[in-house]
C-alpha positions in Angstrom: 32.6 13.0 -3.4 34.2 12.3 -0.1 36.5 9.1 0.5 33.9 7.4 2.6 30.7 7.7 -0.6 33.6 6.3 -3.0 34.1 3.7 -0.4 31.0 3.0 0.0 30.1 3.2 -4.1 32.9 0.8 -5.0 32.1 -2.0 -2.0 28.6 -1.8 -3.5 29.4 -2.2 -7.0 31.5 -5.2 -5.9 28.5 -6.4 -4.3 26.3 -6.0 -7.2 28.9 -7.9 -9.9 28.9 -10.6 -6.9 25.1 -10.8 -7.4 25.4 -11.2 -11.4 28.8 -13.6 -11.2 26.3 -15.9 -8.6 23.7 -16.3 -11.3 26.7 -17.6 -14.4 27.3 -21.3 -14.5 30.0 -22.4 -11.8 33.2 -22.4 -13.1 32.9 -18.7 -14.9 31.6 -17.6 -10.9 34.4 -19.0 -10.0 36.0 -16.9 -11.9 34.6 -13.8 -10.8 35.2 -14.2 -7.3 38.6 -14.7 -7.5 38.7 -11.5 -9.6 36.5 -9.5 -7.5 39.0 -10.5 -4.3 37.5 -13.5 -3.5 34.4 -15.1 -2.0 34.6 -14.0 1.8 36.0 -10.3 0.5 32.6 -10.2 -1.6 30.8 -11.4 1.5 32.5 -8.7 3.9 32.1 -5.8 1.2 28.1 -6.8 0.7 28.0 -7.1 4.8 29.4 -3.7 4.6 26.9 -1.9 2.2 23.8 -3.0 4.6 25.4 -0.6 7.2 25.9 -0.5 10.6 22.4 -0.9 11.7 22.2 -4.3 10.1 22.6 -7.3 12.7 22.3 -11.0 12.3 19.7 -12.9 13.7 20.2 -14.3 16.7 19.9 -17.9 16.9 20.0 -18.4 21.3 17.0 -18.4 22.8 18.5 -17.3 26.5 19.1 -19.0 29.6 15.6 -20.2 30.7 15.2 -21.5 34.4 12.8 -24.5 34.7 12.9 -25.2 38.3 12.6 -28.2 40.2 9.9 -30.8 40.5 9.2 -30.4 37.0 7.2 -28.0 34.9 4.2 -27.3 36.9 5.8 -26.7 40.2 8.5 -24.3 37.6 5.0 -22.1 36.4 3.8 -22.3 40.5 7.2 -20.6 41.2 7.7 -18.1 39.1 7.3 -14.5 39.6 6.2 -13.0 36.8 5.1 -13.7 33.3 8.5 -13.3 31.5 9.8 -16.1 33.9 6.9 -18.3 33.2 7.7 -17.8 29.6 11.3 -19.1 30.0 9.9 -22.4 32.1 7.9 -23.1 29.3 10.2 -22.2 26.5 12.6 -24.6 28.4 11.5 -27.7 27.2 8.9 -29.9 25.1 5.8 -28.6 27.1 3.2 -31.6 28.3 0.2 -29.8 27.6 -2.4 -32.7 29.3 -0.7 -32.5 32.4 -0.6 -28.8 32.6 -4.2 -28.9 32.1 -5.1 -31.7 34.5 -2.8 -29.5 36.9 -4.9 -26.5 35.8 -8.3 -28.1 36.7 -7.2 -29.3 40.3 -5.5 -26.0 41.0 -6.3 -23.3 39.2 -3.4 -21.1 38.0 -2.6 -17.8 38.8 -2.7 -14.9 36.0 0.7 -14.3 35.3 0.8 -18.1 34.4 -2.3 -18.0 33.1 -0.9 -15.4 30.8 2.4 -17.2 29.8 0.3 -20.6 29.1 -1.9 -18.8 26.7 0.1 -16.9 24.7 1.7 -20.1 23.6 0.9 -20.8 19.4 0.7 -25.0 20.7 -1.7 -24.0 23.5 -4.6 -26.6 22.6 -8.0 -24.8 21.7 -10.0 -26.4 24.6 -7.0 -25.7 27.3 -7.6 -22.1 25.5 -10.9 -21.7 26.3 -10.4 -22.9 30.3 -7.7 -20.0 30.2 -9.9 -17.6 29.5 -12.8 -18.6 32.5 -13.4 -16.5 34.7 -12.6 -13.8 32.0 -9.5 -11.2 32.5 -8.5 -8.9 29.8 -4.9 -8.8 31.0 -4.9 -12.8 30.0 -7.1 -12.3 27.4 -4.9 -9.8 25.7 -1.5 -12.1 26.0 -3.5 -14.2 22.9 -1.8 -11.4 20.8 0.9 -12.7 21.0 -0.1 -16.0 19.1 -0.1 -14.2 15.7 -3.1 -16.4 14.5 -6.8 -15.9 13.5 -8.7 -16.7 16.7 -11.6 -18.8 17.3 -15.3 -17.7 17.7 -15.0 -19.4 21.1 -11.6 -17.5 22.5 -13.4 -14.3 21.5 -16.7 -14.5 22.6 -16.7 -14.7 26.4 -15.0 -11.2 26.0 -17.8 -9.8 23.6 -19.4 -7.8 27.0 -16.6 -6.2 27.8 -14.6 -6.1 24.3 -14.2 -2.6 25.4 -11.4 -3.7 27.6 -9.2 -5.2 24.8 -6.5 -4.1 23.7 -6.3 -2.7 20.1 -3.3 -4.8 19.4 -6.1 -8.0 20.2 -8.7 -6.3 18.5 -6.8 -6.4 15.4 -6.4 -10.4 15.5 -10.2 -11.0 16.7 -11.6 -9.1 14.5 -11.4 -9.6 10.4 -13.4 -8.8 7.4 -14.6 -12.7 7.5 -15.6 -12.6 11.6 -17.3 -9.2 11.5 -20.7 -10.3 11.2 -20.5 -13.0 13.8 -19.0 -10.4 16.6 -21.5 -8.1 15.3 -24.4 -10.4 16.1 -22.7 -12.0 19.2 -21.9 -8.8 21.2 -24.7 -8.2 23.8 -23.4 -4.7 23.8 -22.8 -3.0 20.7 -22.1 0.3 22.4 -18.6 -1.6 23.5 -18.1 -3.3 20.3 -18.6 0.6 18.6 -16.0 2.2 21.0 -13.5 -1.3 20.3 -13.6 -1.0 16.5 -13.3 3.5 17.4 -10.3 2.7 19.1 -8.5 0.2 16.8 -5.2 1.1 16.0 -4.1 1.1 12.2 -5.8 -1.9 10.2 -8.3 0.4 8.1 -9.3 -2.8 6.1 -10.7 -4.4 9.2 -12.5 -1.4 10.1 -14.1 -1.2 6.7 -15.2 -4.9 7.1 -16.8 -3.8 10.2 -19.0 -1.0 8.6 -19.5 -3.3 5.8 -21.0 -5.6 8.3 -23.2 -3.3 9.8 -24.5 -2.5 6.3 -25.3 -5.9 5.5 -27.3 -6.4 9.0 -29.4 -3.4 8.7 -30.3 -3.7 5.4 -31.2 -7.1 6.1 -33.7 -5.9 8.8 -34.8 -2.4 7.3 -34.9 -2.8 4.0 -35.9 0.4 2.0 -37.8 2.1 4.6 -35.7 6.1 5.1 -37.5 6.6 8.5 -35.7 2.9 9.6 -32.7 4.0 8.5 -32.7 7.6 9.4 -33.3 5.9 13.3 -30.9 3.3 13.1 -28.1 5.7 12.1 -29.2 7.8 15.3 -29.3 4.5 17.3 -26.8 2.4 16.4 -23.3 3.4 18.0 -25.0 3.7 21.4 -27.2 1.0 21.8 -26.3 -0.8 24.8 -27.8 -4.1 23.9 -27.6 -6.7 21.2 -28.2 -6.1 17.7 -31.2 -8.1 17.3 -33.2 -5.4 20.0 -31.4 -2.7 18.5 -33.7 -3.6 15.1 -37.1 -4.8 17.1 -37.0 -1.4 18.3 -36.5 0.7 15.4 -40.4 1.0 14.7 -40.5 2.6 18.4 -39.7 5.9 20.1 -36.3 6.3 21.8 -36.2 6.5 25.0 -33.8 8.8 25.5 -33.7 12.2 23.0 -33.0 11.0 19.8 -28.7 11.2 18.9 -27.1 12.4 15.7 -27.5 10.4 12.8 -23.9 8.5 12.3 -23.0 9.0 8.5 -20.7 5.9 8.9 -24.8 3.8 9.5 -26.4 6.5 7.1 -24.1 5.9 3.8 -24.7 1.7 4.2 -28.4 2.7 3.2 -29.2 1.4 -0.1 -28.9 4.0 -2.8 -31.8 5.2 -3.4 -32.3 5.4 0.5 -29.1 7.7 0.5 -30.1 9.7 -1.9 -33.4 10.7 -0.4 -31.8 11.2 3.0 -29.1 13.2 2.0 -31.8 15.3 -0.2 -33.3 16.2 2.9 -30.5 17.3 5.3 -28.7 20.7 5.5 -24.7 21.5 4.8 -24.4 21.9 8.5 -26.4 18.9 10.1 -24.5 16.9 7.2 -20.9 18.4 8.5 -22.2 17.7 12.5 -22.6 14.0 11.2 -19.4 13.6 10.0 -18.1 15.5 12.7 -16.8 12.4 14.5 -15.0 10.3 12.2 -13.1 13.2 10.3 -12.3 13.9 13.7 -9.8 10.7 14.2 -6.9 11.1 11.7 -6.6 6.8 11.5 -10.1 6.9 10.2 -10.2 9.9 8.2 -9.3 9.1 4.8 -11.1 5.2 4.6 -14.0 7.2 5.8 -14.2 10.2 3.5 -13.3 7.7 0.5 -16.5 5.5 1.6 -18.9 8.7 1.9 -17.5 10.4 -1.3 -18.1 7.2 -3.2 -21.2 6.4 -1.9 -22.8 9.5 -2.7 -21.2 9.5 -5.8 -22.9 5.8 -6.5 -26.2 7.3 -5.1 -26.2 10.1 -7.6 -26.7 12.8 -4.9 -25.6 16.2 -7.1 -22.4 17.5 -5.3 -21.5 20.1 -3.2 -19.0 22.1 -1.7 -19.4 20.5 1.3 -18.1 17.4 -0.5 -15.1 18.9 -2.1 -14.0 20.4 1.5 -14.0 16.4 2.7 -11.9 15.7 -0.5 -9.5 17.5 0.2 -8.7 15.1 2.7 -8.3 12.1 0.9 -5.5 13.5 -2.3 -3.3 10.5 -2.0 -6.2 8.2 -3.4 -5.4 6.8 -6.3 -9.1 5.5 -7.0 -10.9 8.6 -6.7 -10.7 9.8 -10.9 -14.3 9.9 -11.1 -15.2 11.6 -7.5 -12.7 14.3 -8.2 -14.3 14.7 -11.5 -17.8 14.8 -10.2 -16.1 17.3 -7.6 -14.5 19.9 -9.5 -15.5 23.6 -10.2 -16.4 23.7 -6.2 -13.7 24.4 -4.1 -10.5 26.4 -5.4 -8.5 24.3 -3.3 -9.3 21.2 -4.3 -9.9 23.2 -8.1 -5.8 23.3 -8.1 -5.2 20.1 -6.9 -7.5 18.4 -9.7 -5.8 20.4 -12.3 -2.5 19.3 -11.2 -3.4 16.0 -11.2 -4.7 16.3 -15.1 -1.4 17.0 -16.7 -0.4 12.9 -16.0 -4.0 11.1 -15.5 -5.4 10.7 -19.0 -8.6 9.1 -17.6 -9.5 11.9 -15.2 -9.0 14.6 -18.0 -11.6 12.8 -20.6 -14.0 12.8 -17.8 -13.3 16.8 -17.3 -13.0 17.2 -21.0 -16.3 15.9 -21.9 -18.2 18.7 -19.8 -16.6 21.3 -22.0 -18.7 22.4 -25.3 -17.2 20.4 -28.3 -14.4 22.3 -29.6 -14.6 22.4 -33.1 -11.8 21.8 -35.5 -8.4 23.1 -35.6 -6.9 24.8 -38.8 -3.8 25.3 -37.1 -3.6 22.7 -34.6 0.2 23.6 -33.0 -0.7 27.5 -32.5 -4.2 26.5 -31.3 -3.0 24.2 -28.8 -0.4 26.9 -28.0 -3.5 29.0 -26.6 -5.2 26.4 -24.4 -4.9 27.7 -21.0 -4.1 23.9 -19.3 -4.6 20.0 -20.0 -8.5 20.3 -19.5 -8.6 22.1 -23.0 -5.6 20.6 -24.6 -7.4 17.4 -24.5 -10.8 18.8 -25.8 -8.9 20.6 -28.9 -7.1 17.0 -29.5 -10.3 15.0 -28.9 -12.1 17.7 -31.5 -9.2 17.4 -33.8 -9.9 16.3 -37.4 -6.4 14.0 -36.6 -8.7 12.2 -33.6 -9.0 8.8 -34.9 -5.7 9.0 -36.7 -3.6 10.3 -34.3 -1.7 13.4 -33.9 0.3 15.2 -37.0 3.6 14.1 -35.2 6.0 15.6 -37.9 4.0 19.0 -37.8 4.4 19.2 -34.1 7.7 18.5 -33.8 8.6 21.0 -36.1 6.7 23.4 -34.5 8.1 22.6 -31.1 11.4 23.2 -32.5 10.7 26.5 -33.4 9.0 27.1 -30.2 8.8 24.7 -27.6 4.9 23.6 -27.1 3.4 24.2 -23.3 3.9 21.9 -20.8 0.6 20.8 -20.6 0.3 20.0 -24.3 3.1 18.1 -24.0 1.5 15.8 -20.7 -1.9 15.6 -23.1 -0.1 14.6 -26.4 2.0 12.0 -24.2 -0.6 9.7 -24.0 -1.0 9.2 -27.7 0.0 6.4 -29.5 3.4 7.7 -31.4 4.5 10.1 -29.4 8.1 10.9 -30.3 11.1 10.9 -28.0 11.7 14.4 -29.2 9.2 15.3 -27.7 9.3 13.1 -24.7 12.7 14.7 -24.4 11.4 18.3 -23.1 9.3 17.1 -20.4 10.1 18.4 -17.0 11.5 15.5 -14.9 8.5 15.5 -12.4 6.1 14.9 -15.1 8.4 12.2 -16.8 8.5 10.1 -13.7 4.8 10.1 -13.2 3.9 9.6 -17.7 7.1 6.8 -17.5 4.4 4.1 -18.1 2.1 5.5 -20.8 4.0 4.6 -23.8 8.0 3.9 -24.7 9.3 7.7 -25.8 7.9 8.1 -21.8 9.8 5.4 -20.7 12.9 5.8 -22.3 13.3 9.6 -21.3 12.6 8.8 -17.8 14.9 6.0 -17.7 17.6 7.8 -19.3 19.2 9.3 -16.1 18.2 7.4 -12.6 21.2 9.2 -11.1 19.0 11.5 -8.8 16.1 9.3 -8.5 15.8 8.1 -5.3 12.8 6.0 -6.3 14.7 4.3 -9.6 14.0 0.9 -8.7 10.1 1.9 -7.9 10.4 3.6 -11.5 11.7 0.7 -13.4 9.4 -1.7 -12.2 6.3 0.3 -12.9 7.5 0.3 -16.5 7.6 -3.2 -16.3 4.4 -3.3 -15.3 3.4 -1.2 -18.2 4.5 -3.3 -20.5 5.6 -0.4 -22.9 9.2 -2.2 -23.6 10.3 -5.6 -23.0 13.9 -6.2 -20.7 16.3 -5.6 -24.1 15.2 -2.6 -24.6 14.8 -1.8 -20.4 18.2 -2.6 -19.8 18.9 -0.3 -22.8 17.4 2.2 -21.8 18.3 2.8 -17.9 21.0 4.6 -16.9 23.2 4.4 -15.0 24.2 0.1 -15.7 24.3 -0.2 -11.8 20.5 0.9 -11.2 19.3 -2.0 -13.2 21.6 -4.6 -11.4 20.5 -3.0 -8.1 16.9 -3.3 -9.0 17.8 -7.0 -9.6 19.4 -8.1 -6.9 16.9 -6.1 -4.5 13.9 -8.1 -6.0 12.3 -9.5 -3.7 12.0 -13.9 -4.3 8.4 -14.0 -5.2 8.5 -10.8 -7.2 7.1 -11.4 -11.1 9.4 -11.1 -13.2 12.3 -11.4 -11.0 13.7 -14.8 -12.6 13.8 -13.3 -15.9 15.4 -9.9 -15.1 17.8 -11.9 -13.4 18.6 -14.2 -16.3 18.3 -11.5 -18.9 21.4 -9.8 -16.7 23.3 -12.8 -16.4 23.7 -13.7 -20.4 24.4 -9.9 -21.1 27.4 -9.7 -18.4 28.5 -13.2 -19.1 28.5 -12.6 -22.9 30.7 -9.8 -22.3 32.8 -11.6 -19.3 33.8 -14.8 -22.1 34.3 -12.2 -25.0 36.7 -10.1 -22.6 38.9 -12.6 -20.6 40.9 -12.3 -17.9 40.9 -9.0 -16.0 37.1 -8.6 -17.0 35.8 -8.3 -13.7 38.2 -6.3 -12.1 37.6 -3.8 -14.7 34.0 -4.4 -14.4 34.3 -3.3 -10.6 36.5 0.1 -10.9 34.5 1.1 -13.6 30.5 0.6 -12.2 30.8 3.2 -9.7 31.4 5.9 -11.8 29.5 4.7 -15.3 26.8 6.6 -16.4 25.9 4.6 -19.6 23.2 1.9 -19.5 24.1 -2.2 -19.2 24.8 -3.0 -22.9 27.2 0.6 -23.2 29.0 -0.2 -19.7 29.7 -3.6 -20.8 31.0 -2.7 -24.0 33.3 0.1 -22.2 34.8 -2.7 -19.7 35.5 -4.7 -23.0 36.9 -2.3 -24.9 40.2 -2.4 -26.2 41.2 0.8 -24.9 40.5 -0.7 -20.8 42.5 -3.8 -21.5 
């Protein structure tokens, strides 16, 4: 380790004692400050360890320029909207006589621009703002960082088309949806907004959701409705309400694609039918679209896939080949299930994704014939060829309902160590022993951590090369598998469980009581030690690779004094 990490290591564990010595009653901090080199050396140390990238915030706003003759005639002068800004930002703003100002003169854009941007900008000075309508003013509202009105939005509803995305994302929201969607007088426009919003999938969804609610309002069961309004929807260039009075009527254009984004709002048994009827390749042309835009692409594979799934339509390989899209969601357990055996791909990733999610191998497991029972339950678990079977041959086991012959398998795996996946499968049984949970490759510890204590405490037992160890320890936590005694036991090194203390965020669960549960073990040890405690405390933390309760008892040892 070079000079500048042990630097770095030792003003960081000086930070993290200063943390623990701020939580003990006042005269014992006192104490620890003086021995950790005093208050403002703790303070330059812990400035230190945030890097150089960190900087304070700033507190000036700027010169600002007001100009003479008052605000108004300030606004009238300036040249652009960053100098309107400052005239404003000058002084308490008198917003009646900027609008009676407004109404005998109208203002130009650019001040236009700088008057509405403002978050004290009454709501019926708002609304003048935006008449005659400009999206360049308009699209300074942004900057309000508020939930608009129906009235700021609507005068732009014919030409949404023009907003920015950074707009969109504040006008529209999953409780507004509906009321843009019947409001727009062009839902072509509204289509192409929501197609080019930036990042906020949860709004988009809303949207759709939306949609879904309208048309099955006003189409009810009926396939050939619904097969017309997917082709119709996305490029009707009128309102909503025409778009459904003319669903019983020929286009009058050629018909479009159906949009699968319409199609999978159907109800059920609607889908079902639908889907029943149409072709791998017409099916694939329909998606085309949305797969085709990466921000979309994995809320809307996760809405089809589960939609389908819901509709009971029987799966295909088509299906899987959009899965493999969407393998960072954690919700899919049953959709991968109802996917696998149809794409080697996908096959792999599944099986992978076995050895550590219990739920996802019953549901594979229970498509297997029964397996009957086991004479020899180590050497037949020894020839399962991955978790899949391991978990039928458990499930068939005449040691189902009382749980696994621990002893037997221990012995066993100290003859020969069991497979890997056995040992995943047998993880998530009540008992499991931490010689067991011992031999698990690190990988698969991190990700089993939370299914039962030997987990836990294996994972826990060495956080040095864990760049996630904080993430780690509070998803134990979360598990509930030990309480904080026998956490703080259990992690090592002693200085990721301060870290993950003092990094808490305020309104983190939990935090108060990690916190406390720190303080009375290091200030137990701090009154038992005496004097020098804390300077010991901070050479030895750096380097300490023993858990809280073992580091402490090292700093208070005899041998350190």
């Amino acid at each position: 380790m070079g000079d500048g990490q042990e630097r770095w290591r030792a003003a960081q564990a000086v930070q993290l004692l200063g943390w623990v010595a701020s939580l003990l009653p006042p005269e014992a901090h006192r104490r620890a400050i003086a021995e950790l080199g005093g208050a403002e050396h703790v303070a330059a140390e812990a400035a230190r360890v945030r890097g150089p990238g960190h900087r304070p915030a700033r507190t000036d706003s700027g010169p600002v320029a007001a100009g003479t003759g008052g605000p108004t005639a300030g606004l009238r002068a300036a040249r652009s909207v960053l100098e309107c800004d400052a005239v404003l930002a000058a002084a308490p703003v008198d917003w009646p006589a900027l609008a009676a100002a407004h109404r005998r003169e109208p203002f130009e854009r650019r001040q236009r621009r700088a008057l509405i941007a403002r978050r004290d900008c009454p709501d019926a000075f708002t609304a003048e703002l935006l008449t005659p309508w400009e999206p360049a003013v308009a699209n300074r509202l942004v900057a309000r960082q508020q939930e608009l009105p129906p009235w700021a939005w609507r005068p732009g509803l014919a030409r949404i088309g023009e907003l920015r995305p950074s707009l969109l994302r504040h006008v529209l929201t999953g409780e507004n949806a509906a009321d843009l969607l019947h409001a727009t007088p062009r839902v072509d426009l509204l289509v192409a907004a929501v197609d080019g919003y930036d990042h906020n999938h949860r709004q988009v969804h809303g949207f759709w959701e939306a949609v879904g609610v309208a048309l099955r309002a006003g189409t009810g069961a009926d396939p050939r409705a619904w097969r017309t309004a997917a082709e119709r929807f996305p490029g009707h260039r009128g309102s909503l309400r025409g778009l459904l009075r003319g669903l019983g009527r020929p286009a009058a254009g050629a018909a479009g694609r159906p949009d699968l984004r319409v199609l999978v709002q159907a109800p059920p048994e609607v889908l079902a039918a639908l889907v029943g009827r149409l072709g791998d390749d017409e099916l694939a042309a329909m998606a085309e679209h949305p797969l085709r835009r990466l921000r979309t692409r994995e809320y809307f594979t996760r809405t089809v896939l589960d939609r389908l799934h819901r509709a009971g339509v029987p799966p295909r390989a088509l299906f899987a080949r959009w899965a493999l899209g969407v393998y960072g969601n954690g919700d899919a357990t049953a959709i991968r299930a109802w996917l696998h055996g149809l794409d080697d791909r996908l096959d792999q990733f599944i099986d992978h994704l076995a050895h550590t999610d219990a739920e996802l191998r019953r549901l594979l497991a229970e498509r297997r014939p029964p397996e009957p029972p086991a004479a020899d339950l180590p050497a037949r678990l020894r020839r399962c060829a991955g978790p899949v079977e391991a978990q039928a041959v458990l499930d068939g086991s005449r040691h189902a309902c009382g749980g696994p012959p621990w002893a037997e398998l221990v012995r066993a795996h100290a003859r020969t160590p069991l497979p890997e996946p056995v040992l995943c499968v047998l993880a998530d049984r009540a008992g499991f022993p931490d010689e067991l949970a011992r031999a698990l490759p690190r990988e698969r510890l991190t990700r089993l951590a939370p299914h039962g204590p030997a987990t836990a405490r294996a994972a826990l037992a060495d956080l040095r090369t864990t760049s996630t160890a904080s993430d780690l320890i509070e998803r134990v936590r979360r598990a509930a598998v030990l309480d904080d005694r026998e956490l703080l036991a259990a992690i090592r090194p002693a200085r990721e469980a301060l870290r993950h203390g003092h990094h808490l965020p305020p309104q983190a669960p939990g935090r108060d009581a990690w916190a406390a549960r720190c303080a009375e073990l290091v200030g137990r040890a701090a009154e038992a030690a005496g004097p020098g405690f804390w300077r010991t405390a901070a050479e030895l933390l750096p380097g300490h690779d023993g858990s809280l309760p073992e580091f402490l008892a090292a700093v208070g040892s005899p041998a350190r004094a």
